[in-house]
OpenMM code with the backbone's topology and positions (N, CA, C; nanometers):
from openmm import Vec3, app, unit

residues = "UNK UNK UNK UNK UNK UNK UNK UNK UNK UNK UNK UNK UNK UNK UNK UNK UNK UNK UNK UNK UNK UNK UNK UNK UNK UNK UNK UNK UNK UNK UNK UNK UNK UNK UNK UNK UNK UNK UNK UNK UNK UNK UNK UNK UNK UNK UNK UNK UNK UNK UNK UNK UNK UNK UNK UNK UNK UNK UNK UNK UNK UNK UNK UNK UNK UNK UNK UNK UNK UNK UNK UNK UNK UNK UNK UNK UNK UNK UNK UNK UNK UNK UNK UNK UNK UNK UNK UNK UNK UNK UNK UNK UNK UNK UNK UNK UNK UNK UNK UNK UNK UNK UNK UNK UNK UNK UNK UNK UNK".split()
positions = [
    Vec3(0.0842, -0.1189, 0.0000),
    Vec3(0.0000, 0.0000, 0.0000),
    Vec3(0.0882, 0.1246, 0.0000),
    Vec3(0.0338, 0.2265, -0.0999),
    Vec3(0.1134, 0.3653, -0.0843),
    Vec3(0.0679, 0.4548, 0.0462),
    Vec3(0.1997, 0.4549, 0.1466),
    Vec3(0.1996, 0.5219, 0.2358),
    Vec3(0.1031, 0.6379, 0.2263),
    Vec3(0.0000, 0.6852, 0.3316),
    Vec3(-0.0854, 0.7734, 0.2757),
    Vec3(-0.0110, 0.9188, 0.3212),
    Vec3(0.1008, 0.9210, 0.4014),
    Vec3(0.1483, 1.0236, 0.4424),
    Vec3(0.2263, 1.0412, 0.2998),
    Vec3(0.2643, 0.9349, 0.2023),
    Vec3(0.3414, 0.9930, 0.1022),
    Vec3(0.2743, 1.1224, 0.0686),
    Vec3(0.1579, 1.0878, -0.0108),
    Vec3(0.1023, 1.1744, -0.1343),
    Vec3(0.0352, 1.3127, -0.0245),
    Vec3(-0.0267, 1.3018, 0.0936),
    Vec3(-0.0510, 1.4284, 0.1753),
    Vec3(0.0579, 1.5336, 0.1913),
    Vec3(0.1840, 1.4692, 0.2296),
    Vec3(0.3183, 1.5240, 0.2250),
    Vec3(0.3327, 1.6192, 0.1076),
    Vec3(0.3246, 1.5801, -0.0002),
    Vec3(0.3381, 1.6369, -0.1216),
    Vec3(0.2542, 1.7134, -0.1831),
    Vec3(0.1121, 1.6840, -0.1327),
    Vec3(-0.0190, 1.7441, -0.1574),
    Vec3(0.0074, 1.9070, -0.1020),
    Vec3(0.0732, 1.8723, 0.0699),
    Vec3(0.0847, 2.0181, 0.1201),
    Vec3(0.2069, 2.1031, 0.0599),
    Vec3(0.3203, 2.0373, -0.0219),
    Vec3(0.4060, 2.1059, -0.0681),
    Vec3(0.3885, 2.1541, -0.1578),
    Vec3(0.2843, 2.0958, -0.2564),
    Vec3(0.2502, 2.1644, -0.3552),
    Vec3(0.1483, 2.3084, -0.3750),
    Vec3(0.1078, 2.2721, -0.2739),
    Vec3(-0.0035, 2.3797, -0.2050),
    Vec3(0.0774, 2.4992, -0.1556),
    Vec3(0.2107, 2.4773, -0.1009),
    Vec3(0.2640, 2.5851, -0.0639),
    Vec3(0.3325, 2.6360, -0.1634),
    Vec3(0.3644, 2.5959, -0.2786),
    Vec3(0.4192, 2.6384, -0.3712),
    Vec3(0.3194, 2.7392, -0.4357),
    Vec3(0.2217, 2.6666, -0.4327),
    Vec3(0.0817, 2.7819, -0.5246),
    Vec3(0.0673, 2.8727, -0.4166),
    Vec3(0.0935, 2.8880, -0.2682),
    Vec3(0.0352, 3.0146, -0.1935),
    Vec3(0.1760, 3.0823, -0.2504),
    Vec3(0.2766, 3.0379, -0.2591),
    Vec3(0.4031, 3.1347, -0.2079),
    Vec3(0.4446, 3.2209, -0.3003),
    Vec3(0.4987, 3.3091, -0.3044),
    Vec3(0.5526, 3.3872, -0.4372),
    Vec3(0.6825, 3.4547, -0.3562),
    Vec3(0.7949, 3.4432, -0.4552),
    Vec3(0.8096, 3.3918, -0.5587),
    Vec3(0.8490, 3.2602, -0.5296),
    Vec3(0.8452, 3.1546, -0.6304),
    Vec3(0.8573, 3.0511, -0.6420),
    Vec3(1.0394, 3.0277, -0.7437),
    Vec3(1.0953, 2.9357, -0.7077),
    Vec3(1.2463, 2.9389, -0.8210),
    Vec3(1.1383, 2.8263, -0.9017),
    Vec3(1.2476, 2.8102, -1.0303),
    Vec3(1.2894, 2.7134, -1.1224),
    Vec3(1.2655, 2.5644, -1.0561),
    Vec3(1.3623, 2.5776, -0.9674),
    Vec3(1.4241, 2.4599, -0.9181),
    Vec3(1.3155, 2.4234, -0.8048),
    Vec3(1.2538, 2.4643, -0.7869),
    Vec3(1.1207, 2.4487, -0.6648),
    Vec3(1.0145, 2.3572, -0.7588),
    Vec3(0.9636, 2.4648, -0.8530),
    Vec3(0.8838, 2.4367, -0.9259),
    Vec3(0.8941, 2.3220, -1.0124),
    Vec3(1.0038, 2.2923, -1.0496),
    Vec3(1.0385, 2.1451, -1.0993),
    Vec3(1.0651, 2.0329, -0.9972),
    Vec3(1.1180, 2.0466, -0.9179),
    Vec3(1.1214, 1.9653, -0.8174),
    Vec3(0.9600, 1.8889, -0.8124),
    Vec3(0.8722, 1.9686, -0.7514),
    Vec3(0.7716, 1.9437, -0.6935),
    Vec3(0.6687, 1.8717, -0.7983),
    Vec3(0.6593, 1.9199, -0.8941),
    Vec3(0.6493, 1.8891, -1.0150),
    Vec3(0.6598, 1.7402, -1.0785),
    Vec3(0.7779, 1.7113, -1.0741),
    Vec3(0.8393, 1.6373, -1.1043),
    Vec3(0.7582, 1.5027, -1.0042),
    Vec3(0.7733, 1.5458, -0.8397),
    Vec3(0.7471, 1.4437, -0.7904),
    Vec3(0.6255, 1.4120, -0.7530),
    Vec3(0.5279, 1.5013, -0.7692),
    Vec3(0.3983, 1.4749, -0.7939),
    Vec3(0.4021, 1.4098, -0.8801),
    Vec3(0.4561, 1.4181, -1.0127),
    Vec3(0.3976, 1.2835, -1.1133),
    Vec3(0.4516, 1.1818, -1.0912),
    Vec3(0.5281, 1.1587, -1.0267),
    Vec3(0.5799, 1.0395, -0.9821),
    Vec3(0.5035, 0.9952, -0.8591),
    Vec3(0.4613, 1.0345, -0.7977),
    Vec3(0.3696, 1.0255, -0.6716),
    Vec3(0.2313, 0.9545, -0.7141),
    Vec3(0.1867, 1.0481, -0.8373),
    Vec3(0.0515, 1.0435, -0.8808),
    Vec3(0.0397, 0.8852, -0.9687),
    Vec3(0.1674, 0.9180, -1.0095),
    Vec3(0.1801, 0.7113, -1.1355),
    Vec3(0.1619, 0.6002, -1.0214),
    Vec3(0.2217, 0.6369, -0.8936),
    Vec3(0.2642, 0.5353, -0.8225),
    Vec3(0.1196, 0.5108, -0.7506),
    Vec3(0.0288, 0.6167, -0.7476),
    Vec3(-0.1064, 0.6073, -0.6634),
    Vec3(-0.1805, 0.5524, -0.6956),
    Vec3(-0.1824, 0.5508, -0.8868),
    Vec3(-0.2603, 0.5463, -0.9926),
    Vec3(-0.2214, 0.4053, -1.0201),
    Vec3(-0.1281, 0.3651, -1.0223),
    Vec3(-0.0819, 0.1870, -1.0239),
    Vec3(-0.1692, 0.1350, -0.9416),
    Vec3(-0.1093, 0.1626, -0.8388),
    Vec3(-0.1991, 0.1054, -0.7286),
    Vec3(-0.3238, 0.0888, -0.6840),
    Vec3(-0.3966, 0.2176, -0.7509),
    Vec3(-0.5093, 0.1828, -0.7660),
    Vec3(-0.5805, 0.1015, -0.9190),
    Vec3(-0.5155, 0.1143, -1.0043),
    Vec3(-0.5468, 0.0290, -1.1366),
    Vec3(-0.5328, -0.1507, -1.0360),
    Vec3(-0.4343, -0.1514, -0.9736),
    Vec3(-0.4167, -0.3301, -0.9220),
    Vec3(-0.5388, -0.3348, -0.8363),
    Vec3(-0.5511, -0.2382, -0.7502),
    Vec3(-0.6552, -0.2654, -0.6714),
    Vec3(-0.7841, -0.2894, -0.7312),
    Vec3(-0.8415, -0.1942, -0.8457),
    Vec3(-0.9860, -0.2511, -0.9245),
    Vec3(-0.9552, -0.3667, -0.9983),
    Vec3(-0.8193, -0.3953, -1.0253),
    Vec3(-0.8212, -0.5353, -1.1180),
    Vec3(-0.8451, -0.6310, -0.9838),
    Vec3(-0.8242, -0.6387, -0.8543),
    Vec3(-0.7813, -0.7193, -0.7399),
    Vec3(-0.9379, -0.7516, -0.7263),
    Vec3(-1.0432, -0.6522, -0.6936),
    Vec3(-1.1384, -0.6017, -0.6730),
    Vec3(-1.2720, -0.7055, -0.7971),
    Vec3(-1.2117, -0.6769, -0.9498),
    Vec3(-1.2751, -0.7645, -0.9963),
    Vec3(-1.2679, -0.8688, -0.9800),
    Vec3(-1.1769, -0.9212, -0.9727),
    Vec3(-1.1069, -1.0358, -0.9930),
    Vec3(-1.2116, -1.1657, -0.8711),
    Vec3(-1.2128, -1.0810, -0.7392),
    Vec3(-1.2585, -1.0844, -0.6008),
    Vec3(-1.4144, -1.1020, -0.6502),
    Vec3(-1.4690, -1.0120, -0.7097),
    Vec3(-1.5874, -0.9868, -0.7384),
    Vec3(-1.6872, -1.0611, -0.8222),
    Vec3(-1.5854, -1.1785, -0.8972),
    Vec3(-1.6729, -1.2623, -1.0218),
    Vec3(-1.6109, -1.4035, -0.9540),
    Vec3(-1.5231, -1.3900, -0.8534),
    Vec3(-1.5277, -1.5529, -0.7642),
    Vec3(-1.6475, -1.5656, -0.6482),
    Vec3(-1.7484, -1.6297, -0.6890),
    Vec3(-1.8691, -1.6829, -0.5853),
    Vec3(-1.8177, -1.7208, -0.4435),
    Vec3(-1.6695, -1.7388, -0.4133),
    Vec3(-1.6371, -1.7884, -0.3111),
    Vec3(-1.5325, -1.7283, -0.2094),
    Vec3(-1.5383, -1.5515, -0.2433),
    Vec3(-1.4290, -1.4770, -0.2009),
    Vec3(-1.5185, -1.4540, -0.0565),
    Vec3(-1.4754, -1.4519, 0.0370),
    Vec3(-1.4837, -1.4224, 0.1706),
    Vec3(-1.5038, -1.2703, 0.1688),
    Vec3(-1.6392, -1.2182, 0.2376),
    Vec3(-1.7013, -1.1059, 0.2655),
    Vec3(-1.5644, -1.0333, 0.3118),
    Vec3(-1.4971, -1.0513, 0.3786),
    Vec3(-1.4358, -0.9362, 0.4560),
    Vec3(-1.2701, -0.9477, 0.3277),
    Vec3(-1.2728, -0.9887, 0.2573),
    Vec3(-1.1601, -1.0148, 0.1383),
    Vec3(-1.2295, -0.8931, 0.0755),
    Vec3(-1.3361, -0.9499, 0.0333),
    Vec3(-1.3983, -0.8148, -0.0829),
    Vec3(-1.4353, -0.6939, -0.0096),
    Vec3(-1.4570, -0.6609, 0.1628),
    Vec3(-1.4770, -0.5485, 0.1977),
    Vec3(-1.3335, -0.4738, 0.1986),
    Vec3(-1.2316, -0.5275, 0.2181),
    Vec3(-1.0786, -0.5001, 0.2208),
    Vec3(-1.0528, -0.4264, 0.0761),
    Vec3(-1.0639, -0.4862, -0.0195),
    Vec3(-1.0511, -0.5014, -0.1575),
    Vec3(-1.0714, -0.3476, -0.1786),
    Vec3(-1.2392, -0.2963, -0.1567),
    Vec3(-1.3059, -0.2058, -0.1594),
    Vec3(-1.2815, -0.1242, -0.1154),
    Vec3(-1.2244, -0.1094, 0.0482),
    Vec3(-1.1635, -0.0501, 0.1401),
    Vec3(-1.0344, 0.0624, 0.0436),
    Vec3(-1.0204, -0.0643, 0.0070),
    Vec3(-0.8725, -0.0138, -0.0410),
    Vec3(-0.9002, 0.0963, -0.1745),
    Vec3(-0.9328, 0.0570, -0.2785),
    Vec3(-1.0006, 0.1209, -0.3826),
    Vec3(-1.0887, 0.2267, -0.3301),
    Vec3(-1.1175, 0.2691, -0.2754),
    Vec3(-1.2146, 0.3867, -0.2052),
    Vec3(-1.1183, 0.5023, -0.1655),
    Vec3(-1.0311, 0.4004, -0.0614),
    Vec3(-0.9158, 0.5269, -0.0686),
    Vec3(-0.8227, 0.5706, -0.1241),
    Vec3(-0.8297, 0.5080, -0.2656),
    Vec3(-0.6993, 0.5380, -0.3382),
    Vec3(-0.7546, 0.6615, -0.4380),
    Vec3(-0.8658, 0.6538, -0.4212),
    Vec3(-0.9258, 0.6861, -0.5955),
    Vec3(-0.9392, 0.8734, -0.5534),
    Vec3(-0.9824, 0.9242, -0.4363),
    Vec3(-1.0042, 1.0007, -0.3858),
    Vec3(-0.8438, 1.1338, -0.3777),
    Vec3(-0.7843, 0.9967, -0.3217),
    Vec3(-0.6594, 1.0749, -0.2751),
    Vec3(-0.5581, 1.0846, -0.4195),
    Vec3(-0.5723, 0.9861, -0.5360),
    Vec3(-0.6114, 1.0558, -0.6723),
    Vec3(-0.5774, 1.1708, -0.7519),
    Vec3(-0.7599, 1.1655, -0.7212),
    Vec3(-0.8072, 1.2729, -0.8027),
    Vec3(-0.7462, 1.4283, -0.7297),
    Vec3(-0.7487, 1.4319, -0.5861),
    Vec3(-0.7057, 1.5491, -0.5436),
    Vec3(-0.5668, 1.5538, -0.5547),
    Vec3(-0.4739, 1.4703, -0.5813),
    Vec3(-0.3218, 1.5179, -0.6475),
    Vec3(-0.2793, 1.5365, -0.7608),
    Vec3(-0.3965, 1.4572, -0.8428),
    Vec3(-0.3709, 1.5167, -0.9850),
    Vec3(-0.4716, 1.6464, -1.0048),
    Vec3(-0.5733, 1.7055, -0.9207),
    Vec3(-0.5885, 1.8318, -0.9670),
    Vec3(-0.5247, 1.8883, -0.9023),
    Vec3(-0.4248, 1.8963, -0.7804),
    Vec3(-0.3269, 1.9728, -0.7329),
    Vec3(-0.2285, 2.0332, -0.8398),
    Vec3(-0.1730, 1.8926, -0.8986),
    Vec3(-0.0832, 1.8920, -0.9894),
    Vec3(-0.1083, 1.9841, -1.1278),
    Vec3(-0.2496, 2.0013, -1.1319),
    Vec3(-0.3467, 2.0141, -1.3027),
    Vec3(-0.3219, 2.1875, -1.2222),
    Vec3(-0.3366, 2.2527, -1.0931),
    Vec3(-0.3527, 2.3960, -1.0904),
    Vec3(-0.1602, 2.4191, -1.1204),
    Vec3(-0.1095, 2.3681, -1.0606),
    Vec3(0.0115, 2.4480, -1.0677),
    Vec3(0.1217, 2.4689, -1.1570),
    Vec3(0.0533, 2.3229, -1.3000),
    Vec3(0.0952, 2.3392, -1.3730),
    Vec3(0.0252, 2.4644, -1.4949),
    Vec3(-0.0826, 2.4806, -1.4555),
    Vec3(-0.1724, 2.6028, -1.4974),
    Vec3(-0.0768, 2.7125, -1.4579),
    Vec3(-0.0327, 2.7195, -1.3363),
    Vec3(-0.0103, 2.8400, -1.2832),
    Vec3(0.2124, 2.8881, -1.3415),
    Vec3(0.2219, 2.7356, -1.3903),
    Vec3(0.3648, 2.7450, -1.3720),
    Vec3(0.4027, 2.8668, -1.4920),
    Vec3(0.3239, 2.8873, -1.6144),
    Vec3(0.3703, 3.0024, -1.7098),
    Vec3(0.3712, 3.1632, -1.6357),
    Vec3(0.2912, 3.1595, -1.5476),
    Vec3(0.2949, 3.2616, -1.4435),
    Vec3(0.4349, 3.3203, -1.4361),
    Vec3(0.4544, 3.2352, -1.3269),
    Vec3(0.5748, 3.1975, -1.2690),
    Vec3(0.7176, 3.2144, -1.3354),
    Vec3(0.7290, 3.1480, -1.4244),
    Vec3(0.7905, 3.2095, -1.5488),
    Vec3(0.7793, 3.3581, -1.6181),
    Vec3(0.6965, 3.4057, -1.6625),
    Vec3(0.6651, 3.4873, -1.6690),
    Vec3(0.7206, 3.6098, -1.5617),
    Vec3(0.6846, 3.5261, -1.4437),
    Vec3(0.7397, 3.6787, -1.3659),
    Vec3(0.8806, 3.6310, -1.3003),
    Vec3(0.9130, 3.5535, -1.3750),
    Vec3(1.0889, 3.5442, -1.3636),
    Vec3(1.1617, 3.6556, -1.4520),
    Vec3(1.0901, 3.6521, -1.5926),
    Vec3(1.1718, 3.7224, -1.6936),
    Vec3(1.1416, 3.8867, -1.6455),
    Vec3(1.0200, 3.9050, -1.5970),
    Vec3(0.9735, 4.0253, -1.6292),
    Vec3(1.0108, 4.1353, -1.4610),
    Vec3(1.0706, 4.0023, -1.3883),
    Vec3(1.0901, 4.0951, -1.2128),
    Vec3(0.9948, 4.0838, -1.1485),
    Vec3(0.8414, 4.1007, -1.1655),
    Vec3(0.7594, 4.0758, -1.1602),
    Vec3(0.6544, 4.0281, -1.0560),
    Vec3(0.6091, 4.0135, -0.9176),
    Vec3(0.5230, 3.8878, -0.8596),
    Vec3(0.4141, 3.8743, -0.9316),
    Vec3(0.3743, 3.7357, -0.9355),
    Vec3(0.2634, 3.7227, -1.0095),
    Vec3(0.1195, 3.7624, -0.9469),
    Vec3(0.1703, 3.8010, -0.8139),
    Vec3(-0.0187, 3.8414, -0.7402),
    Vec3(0.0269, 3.9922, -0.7580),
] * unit.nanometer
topology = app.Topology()
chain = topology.addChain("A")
for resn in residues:
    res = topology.addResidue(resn, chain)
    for name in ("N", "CA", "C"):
        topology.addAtom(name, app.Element.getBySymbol(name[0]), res)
């Protein structure tokens, strides 16, 4: 299972990157960077878990608390997700900003 402190960890770093100004290069790629690596690794895991889940789901003989586990699991993956890849979806919105007010001196608020 992906540590759930991983992707929260990163959730709040990324979050502080979008409050903070200015932001470097090297911040912004960093974080970047490991959100999508964060997000593949969440997203695996949850692709095994709905394959685990079917799999569980078309055997007549899987034990109730196998398939509540199964579910368990898939419930919380899918959630924690979607909110790091739209973390990821604002700040890469926001990263031409950022740029932008590198060249120009600039803060972007």
């Amino acid at each position: 299972m992906i540590d759930p402190g991983l992707d929260s960890d990163l959730k709040r770093r990324l979050r502080e990157v979008l409050e903070r100004d200015p932001v470097t290069e090297a911040e912004l790629r960093k974080v970047l960077d490991e959100g999508r690596v964060c997000a593949s690794l969440v997203r695996g895991r949850l692709e095994r878990g709905e394959q685990r889940l079917s799999e569980l789901v078309a055997d007549p003989e899987t034990p109730l608390a196998e398939l509540a586990n199964a579910l368990r699991v898939v419930n919380d993956l899918r959630p924690r997700l979607t909110e790091l890849e739209s973390t990821l979806a604002e700040l890469q919105e926001r990263a031409p900003e950022y740029r932008r007010s590198w060249l120009t001196g600039r803060p972007t608020r």
